[in-house]
N, C-alpha and C positions, 0 to 999 in steps of 0.2 A: 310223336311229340305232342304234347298237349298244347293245344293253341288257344289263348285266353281270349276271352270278349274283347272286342276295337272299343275302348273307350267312347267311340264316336256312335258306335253299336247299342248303349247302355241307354235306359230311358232316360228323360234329363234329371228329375230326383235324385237317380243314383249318381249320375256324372256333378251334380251339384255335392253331393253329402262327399264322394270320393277324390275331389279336385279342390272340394272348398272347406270342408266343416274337418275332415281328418285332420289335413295341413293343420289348420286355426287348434284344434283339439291338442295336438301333437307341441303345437309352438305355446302352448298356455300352460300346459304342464312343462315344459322346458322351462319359461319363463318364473312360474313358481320355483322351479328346481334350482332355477343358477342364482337365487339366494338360499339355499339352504345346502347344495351340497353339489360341490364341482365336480363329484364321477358322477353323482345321480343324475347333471345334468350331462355328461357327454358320455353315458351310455343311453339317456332319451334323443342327443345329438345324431349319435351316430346308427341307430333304430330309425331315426327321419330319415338318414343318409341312404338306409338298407331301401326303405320305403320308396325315397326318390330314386332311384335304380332299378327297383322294380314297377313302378309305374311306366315307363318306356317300356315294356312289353305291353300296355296295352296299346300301341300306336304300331301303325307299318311303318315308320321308321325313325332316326334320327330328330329328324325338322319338328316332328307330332308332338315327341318326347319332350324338345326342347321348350316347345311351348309350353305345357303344360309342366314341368319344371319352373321354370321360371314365376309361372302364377302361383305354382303351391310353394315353392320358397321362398316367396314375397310374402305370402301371407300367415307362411308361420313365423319370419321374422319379423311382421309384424304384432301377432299374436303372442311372439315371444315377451317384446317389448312391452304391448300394453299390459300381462299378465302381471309380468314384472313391475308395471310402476303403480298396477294395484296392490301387489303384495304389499311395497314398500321397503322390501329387505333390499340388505348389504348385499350388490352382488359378490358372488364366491372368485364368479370366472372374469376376466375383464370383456366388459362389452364394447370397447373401444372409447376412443377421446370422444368422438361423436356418434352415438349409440343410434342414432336412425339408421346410419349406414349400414348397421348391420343387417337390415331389411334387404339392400340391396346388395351385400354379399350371399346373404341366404337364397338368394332369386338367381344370383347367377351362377352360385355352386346345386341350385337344383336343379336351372337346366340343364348343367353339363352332367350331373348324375345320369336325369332321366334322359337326354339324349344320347349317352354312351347305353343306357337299358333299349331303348329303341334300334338301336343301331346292332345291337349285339340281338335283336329277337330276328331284327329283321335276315340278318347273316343266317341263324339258323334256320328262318324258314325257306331263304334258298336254297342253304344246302339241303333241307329235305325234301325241295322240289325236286333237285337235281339228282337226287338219287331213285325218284321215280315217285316219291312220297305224298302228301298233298299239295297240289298248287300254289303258289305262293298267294298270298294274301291280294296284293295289289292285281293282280293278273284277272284274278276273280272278283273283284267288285269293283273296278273302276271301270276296267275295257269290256268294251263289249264282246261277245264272244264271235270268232274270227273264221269263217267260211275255211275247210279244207285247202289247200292247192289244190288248182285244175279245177277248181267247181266253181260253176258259174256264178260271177258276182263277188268273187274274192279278190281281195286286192292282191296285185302284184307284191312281190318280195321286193324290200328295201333297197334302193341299189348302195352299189359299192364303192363306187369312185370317186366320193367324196365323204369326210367327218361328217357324222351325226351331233346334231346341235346347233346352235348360233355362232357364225364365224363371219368376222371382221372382215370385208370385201374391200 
């Protein structure tokens, strides 16, 4: 499976032009569009959609995703907006009774994009762990790498007899 650069991996240049200037790029020409023509704007809609969907693959998971959704859908419905009230045109499409909002539907319809993109890379890189393939992502760059059993200075195996996690005493 081909595994893309971690976002967080990317010099900041690139993470600034691919997080911040696409989005803005993407929502400015939407914006010019949704006065001139209502499929040319929601076939440039639903291209941002594709986009925010595959942006959560460059994150190990969900939570990455959703962050970085939420910033670039904020700032193309931003972009959309201001593109838009430089044009000047008759919108085609309705931008709703109060059109800032739609900043904030566009932020939280691209977290959920890019957080279902994340969530769905992540699934696959387990299952390619699990079938003996490369390591999962998180395994290999957060934790440190883990002493054999039986050799000295390894930690003991987890116990059992109680849930993993935080629980209410």
């Amino acid at each position: 499976m081909l595994e893309p650069t971690l976002f967080r991996d990317r010099p900041r240049p690139v993470q600034i032009v691919l997080g911040g200037v696409i989005p803005a790029a993407i929502g400015a020409l939407a914006g010019i569009l949704v006065g001139v023509s209502s499929t040319a704007y929601w076939i440039v809609a639903i291209i941002a959609g594709i986009g925010g969907f595959l942006s959560g693959f460059e994150h190990q998971d969900g939570w990455g995703g959703a962050d970085r959704g939420l910033v670039g859908g904020f700032i193309y419905g931003v972009a959309l907006l201001v593109a838009h009230a430089i044009a000047g045109t008759e919108a085609k499409v309705s931008l709703g009774k109060f059109p800032p909002l739609l900043a904030v539907v566009t932020a939280i319809l691209g977290m959920l994009l890019a957080a279902a993109g994340g969530r769905l890379a992540r699934m696959q890189r387990e299952r390619a762990a699990a079938r003996g393939g490369a390591a999962p992502v998180a395994a290999t760059s957060e934790r440190p790498a883990e002493a054999p059993p039986g050799t000295p200075g390894a930690s003991p195996p987890p116990s059992t007899d109680r849930p993993a996690g935080p629980v209410a005493r």
